[in-house]
N, C-alpha and C positions, 0 to 999 in steps of 0.2 A: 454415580449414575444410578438413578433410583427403577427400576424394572416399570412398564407401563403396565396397569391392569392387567391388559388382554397377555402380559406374556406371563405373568405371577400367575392367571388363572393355568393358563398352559401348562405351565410346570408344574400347578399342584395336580394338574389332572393327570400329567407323567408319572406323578409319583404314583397316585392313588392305579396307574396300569391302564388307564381308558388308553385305547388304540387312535382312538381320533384327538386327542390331545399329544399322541404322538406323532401323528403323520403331522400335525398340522406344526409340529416344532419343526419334523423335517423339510418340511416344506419352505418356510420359513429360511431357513438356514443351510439350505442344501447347496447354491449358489456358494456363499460366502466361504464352505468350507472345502467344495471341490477348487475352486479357483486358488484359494492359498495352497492349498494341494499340489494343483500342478504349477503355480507357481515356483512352489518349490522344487519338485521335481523332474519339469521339464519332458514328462511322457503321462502321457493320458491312463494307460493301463496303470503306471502308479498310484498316480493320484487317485483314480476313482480306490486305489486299494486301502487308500491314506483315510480318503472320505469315507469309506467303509467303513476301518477299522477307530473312525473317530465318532460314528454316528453308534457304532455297538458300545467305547467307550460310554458315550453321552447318556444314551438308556440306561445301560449296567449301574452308571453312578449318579442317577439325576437325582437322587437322595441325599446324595453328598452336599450337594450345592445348596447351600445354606445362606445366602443371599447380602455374607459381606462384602463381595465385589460384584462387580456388576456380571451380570450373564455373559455378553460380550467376552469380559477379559477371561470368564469360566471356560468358554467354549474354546477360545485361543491358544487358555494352555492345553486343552485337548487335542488342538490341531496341532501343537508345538510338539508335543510330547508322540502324536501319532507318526509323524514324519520322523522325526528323533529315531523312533523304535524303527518306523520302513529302514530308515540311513543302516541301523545298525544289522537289519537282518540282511541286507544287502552286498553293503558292504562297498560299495562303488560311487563312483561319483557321479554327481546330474546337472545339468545343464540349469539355467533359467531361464523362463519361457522367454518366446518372443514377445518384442513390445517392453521388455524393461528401459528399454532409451526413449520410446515414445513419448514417456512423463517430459523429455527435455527436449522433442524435436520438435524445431519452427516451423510456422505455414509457409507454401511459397519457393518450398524447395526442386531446386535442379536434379536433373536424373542423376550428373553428376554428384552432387550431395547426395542424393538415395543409396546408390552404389557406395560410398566411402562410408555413409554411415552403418550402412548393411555390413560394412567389415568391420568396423568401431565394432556394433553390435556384437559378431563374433567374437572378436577377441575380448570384450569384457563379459559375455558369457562363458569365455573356456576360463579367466579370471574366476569370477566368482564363482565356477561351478569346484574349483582348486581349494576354496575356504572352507574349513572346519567349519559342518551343521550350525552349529549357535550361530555365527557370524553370519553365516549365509540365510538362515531364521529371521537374524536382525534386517538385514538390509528386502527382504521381501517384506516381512511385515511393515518395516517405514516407508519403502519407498510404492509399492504396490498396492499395501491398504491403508496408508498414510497416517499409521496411526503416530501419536504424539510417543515422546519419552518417558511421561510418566504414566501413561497404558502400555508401555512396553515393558517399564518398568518393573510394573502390577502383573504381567504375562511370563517373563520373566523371574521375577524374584529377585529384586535388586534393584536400588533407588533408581531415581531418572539420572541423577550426573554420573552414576556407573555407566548407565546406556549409551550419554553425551561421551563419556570417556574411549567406552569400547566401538563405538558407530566410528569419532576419529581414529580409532587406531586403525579402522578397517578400512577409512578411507585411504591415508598412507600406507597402507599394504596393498592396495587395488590402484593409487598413484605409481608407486614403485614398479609396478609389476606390470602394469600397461606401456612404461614408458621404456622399461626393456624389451618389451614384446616390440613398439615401437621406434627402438634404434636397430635391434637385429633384421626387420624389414627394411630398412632404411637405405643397409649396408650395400 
């Protein structure tokens, strides 16, 4: 992915310190990287802490970015790498926002379906909020910003058929593990 003009000019005026080539990157991209944010973290005061400490990353090193991958996958591993550090100075586990089942809910639905899937929803946010960072990294970046395998890849550091390999393991780890939370209800 080849950068458009107007962001190539962006970034060289970050480099060179104009302040309006900065706002106007923040601007830009302020959206995209709160929302993976709390995405991932599932509380607003994180995330903006996440977006914070990814937008001081982004200035500190927009030097760095040297323009063999595209900005996009540059920025994501900022956002990977930010949340990564939040997870570790923390230390605790986070939910995933609401709305990760949305991607799969039909039009048309009964209040009974609302209700059941509003417990689905629960229980596969205490699920996946149980997964080791990477994985749970993985499964919001694909399924929330829909990025392909081999941008995850490239965000990552590790081919696409790693991503394809590790995404299914994490699917039969979240199979597993729903369908015991689902028999112990059952009982």
């Amino acid at each position: 992915m080849v950068l458009e003009e107007t962001d190539r000019e962006v970034i060289e005026g970050c480099r060179r310190g104009e302040s309006e080539a900065f706002r106007a990157l923040f601007e830009r991209y302020k959206d995209k990287v709160y929302t993976i944010a709390l995405r991932y973290s599932g509380d607003v005061s994180v995330a903006q802490d996440i977006a914070q400490e990814t937008f001081l990353k982004l200035f500190a090193g927009i030097g760095s970015f040297r323009g063999h991958s595209s900005f996009d996958s540059w920025l994501y591993r900022l956002i990977v790498n930010s949340c990564f550090d939040q997870k570790r100075k923390t230390r605790r586990l986070t939910p995933l926002i609401d709305g990760f089942l949305d991607l799969i809910q039909a039009p048309g639905t009964s209040a009974l379906d609302d209700v059941m899937r509003a417990e689905m929803s629960n229980r596969l946010r205490s699920v996946v909020a149980g997964l080791p960072p990477e994985e749970r990294m993985l499964i919001v970046l694909r399924y929330t910003q829909g990025l392909s395998y081999e941008e995850l890849g490239e965000i990552m550091g590790c081919s696409s058929g790693t991503i394809g390999s590790r995404l299914n393991r994490i699917h039969k780890a979240l199979e597993k593990r729903l369908l015991r939370l689902a028999g112990r209800n059952c009982v």
